[in-house]
PDBQT receptor file of N, H, CA, C and O in Angstrom, charges set to zero:
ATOM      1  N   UNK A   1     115.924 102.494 105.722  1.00  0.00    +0.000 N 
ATOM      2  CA  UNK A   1     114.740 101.823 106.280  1.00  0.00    +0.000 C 
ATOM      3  C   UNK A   1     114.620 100.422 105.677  1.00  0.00    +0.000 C 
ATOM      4  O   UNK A   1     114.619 100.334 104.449  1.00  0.00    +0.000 OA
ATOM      5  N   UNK A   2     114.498  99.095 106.579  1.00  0.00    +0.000 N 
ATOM      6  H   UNK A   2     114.499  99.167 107.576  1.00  0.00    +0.000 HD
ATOM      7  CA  UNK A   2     114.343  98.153 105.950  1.00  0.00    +0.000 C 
ATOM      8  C   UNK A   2     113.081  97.657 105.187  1.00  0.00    +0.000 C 
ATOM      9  O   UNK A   2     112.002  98.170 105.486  1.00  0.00    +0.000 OA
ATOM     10  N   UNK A   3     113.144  96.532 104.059  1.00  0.00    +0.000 N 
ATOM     11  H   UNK A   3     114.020  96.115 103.817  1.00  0.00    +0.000 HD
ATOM     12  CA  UNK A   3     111.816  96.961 103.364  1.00  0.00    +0.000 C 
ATOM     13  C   UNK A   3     110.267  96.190 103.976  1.00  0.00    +0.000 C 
ATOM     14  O   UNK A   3     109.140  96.365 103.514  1.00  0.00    +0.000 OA
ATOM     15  N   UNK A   4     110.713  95.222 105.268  1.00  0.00    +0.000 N 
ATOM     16  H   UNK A   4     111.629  95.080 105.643  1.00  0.00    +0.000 HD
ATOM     17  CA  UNK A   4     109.691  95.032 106.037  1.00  0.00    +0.000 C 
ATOM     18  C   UNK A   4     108.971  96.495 106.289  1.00  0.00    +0.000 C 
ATOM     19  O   UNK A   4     107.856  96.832 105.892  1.00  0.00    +0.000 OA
ATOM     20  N   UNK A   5     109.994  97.338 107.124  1.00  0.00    +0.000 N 
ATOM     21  H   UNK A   5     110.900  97.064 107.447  1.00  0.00    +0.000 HD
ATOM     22  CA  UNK A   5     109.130  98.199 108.301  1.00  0.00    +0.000 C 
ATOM     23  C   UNK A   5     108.503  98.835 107.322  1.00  0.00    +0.000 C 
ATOM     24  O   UNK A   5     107.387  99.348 107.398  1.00  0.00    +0.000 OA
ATOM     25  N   UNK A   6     109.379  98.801 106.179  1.00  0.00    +0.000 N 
ATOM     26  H   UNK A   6     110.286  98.384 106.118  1.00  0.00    +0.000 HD
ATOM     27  CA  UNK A   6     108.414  99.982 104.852  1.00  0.00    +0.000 C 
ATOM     28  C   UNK A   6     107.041  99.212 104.220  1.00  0.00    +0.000 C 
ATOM     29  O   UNK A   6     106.151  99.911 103.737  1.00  0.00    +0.000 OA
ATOM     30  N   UNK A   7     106.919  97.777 104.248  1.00  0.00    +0.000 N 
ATOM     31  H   UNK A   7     107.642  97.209 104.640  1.00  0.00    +0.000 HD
ATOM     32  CA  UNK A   7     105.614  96.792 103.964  1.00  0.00    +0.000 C 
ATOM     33  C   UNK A   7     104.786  97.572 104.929  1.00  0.00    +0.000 C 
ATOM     34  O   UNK A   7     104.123  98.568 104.640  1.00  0.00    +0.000 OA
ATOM     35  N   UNK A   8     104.944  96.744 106.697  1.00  0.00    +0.000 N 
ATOM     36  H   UNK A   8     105.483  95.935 106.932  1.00  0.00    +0.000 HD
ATOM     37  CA  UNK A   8     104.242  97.291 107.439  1.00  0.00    +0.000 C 
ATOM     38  C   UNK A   8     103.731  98.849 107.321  1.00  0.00    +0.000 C 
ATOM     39  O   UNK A   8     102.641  99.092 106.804  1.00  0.00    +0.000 OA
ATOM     40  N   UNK A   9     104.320  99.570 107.674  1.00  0.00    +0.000 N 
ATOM     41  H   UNK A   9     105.206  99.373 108.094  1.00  0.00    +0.000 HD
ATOM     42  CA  UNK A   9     103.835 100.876 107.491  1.00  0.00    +0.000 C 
ATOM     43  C   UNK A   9     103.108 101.435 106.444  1.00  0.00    +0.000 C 
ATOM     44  O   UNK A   9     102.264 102.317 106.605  1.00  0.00    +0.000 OA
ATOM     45  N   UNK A  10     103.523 100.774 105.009  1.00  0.00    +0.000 N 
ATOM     46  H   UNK A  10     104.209 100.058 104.879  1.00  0.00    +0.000 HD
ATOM     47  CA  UNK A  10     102.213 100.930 104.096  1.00  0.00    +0.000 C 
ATOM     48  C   UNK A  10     101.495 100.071 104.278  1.00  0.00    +0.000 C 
ATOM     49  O   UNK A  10     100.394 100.508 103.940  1.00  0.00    +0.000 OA
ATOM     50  N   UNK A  11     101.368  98.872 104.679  1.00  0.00    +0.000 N 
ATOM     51  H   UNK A  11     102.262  98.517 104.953  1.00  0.00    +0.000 HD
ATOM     52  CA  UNK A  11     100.044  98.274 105.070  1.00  0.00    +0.000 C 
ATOM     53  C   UNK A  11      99.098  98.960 106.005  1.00  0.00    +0.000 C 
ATOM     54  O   UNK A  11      97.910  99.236 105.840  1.00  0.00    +0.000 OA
ATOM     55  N   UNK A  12      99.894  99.174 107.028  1.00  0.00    +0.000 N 
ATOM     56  H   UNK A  12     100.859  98.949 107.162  1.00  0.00    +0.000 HD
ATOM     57  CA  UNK A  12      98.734 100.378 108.241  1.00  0.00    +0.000 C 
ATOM     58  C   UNK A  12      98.157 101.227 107.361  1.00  0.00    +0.000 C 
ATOM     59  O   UNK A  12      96.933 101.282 107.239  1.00  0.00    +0.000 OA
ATOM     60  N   UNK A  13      99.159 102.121 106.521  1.00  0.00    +0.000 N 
ATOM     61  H   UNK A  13     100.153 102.076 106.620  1.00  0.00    +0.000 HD
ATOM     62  CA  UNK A  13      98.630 103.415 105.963  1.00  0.00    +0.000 C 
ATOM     63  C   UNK A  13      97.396 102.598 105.287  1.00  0.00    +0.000 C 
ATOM     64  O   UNK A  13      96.268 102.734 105.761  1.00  0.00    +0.000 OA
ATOM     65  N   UNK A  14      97.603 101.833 104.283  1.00  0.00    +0.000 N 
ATOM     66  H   UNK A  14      98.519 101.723 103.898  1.00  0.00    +0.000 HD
ATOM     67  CA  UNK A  14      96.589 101.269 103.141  1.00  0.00    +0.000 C 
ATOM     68  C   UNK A  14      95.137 101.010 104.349  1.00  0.00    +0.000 C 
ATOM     69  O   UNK A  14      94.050 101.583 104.271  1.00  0.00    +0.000 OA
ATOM     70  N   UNK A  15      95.488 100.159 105.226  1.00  0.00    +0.000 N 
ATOM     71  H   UNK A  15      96.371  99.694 105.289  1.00  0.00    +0.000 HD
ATOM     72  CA  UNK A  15      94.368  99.614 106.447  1.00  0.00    +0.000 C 
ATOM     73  C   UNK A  15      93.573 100.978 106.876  1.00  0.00    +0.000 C 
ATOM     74  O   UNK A  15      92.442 101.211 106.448  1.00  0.00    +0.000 OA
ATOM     75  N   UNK A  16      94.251 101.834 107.736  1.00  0.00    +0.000 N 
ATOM     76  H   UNK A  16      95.170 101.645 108.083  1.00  0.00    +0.000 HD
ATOM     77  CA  UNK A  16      93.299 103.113 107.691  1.00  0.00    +0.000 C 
ATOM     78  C   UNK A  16      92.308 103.842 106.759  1.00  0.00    +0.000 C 
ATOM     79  O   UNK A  16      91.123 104.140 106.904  1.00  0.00    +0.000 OA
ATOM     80  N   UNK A  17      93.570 104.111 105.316  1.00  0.00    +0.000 N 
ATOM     81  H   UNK A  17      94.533 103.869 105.198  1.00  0.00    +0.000 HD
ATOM     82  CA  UNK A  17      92.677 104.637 104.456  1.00  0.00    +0.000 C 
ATOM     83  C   UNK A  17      91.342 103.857 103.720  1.00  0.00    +0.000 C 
ATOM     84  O   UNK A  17      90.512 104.402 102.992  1.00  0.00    +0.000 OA
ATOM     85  N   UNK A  18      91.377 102.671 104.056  1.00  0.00    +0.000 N 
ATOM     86  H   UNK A  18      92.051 102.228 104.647  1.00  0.00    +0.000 HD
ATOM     87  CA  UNK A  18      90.468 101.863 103.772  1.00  0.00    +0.000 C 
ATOM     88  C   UNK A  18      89.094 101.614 104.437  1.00  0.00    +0.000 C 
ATOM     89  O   UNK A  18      87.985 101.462 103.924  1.00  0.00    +0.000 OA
ATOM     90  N   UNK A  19      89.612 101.616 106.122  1.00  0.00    +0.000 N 
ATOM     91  H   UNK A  19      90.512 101.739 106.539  1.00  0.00    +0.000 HD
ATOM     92  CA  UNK A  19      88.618 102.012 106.927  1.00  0.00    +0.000 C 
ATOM     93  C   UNK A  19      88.277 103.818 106.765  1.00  0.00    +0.000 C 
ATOM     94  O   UNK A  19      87.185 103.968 106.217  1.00  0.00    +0.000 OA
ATOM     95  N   UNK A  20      88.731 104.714 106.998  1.00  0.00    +0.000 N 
ATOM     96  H   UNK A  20      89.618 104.592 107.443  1.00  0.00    +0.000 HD
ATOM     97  CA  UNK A  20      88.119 105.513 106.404  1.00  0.00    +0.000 C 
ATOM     98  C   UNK A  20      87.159 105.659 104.976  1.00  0.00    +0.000 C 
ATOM     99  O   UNK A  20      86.139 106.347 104.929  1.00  0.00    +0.000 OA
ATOM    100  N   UNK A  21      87.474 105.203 104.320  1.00  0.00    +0.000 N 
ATOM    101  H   UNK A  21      88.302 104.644 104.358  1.00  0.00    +0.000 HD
ATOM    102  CA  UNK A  21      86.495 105.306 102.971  1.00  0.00    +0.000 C 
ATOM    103  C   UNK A  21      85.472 104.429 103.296  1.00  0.00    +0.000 C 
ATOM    104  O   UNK A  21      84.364 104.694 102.830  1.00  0.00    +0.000 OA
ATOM    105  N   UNK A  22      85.615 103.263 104.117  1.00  0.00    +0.000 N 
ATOM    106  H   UNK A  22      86.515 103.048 104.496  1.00  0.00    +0.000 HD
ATOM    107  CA  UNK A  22      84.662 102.393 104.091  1.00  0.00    +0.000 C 
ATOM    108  C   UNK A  22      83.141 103.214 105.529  1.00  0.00    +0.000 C 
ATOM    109  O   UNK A  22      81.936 103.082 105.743  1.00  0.00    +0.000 OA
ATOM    110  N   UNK A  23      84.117 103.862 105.996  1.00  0.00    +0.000 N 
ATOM    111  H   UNK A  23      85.096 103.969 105.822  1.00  0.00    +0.000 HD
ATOM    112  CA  UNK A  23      83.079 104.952 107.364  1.00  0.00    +0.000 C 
ATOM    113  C   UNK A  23      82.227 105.948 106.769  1.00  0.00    +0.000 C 
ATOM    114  O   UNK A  23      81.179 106.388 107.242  1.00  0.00    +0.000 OA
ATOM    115  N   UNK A  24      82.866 106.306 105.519  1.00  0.00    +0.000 N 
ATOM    116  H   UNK A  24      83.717 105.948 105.135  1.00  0.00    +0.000 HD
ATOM    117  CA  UNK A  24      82.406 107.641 104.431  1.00  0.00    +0.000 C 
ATOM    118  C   UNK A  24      81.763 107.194 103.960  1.00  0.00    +0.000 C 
ATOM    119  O   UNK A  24      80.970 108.131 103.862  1.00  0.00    +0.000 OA
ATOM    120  N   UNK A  25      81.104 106.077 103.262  1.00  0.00    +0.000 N 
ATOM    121  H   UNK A  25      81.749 105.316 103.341  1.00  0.00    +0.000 HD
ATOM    122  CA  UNK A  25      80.768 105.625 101.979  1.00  0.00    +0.000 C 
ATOM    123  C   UNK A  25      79.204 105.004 102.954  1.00  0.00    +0.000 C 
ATOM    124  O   UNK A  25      78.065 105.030 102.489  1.00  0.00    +0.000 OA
ATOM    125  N   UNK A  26      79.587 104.485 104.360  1.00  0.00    +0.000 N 
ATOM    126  H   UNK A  26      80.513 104.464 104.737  1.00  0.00    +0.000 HD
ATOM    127  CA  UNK A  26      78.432 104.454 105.233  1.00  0.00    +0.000 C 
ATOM    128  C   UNK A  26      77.362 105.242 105.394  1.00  0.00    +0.000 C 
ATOM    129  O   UNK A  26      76.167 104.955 105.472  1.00  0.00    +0.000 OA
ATOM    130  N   UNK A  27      78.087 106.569 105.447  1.00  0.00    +0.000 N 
ATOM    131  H   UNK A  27      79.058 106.803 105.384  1.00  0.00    +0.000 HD
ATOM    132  CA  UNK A  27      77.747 107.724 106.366  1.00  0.00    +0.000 C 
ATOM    133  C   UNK A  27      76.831 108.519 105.224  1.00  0.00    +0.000 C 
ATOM    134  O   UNK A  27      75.793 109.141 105.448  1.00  0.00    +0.000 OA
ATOM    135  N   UNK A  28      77.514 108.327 103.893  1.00  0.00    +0.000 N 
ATOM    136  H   UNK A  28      78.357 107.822 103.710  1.00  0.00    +0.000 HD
ATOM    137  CA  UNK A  28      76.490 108.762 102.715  1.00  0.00    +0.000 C 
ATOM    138  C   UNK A  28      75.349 107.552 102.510  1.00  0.00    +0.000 C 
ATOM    139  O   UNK A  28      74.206 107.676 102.072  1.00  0.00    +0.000 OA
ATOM    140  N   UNK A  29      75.816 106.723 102.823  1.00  0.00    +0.000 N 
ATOM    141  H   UNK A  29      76.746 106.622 103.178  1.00  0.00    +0.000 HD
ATOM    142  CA  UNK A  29      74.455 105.658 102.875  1.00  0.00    +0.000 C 
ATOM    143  C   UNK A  29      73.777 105.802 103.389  1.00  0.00    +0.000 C 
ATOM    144  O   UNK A  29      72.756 105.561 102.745  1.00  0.00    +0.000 OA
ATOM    145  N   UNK A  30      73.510 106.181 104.588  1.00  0.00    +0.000 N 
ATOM    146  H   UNK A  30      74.340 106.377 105.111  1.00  0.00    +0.000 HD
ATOM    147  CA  UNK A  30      72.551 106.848 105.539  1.00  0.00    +0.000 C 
ATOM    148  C   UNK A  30      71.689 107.968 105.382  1.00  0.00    +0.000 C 
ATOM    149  O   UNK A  30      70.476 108.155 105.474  1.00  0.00    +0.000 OA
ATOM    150  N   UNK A  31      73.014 108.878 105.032  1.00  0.00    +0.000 N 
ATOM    151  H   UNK A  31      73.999 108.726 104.957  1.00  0.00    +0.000 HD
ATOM    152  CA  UNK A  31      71.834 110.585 104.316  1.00  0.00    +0.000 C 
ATOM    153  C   UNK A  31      71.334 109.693 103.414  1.00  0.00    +0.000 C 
ATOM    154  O   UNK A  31      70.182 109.563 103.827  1.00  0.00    +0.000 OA
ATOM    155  N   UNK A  32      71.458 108.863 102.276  1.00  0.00    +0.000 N 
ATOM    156  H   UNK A  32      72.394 108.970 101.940  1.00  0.00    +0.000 HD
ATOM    157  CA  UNK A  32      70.728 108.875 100.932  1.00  0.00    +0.000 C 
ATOM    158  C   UNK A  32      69.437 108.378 101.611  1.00  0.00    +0.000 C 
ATOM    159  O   UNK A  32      68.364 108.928 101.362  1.00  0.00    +0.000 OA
ATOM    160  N   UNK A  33      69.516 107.521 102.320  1.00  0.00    +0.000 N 
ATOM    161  H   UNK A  33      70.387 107.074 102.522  1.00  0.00    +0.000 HD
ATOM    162  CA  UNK A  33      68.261 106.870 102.924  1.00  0.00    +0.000 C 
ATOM    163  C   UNK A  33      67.478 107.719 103.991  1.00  0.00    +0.000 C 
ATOM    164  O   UNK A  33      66.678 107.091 104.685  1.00  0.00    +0.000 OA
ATOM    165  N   UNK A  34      67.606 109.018 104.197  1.00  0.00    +0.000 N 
ATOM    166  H   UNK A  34      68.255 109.528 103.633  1.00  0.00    +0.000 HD
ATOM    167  CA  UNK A  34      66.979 109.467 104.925  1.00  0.00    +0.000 C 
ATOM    168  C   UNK A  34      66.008 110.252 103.999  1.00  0.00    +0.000 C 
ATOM    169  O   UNK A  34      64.810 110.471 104.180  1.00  0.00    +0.000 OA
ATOM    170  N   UNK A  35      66.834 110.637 102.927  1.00  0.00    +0.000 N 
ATOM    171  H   UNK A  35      67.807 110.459 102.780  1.00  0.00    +0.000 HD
ATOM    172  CA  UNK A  35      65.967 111.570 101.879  1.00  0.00    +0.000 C 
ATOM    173  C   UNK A  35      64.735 110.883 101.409  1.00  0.00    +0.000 C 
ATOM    174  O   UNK A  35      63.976 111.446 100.620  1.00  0.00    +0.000 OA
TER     175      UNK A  35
């Protein structure tokens, strides 16, 4: 595998998992503020 496609592809991976945590970390922001 060349070590571009291997950059890219951990960049996506890193980009997702980032938007995920950043959707989670929302979503508990919300319950806290409802309490």
């Amino acid at each position: 595998m060349h070590l571009a496609a291997f950059a890219a592809r951990f960049m996506d991976h890193l980009v997702a998992v980032l938007l995920f945590t950043l959707s989670h970390i929302q979503m508990q922001g919300k319950m806290m503020q409802k309490r």
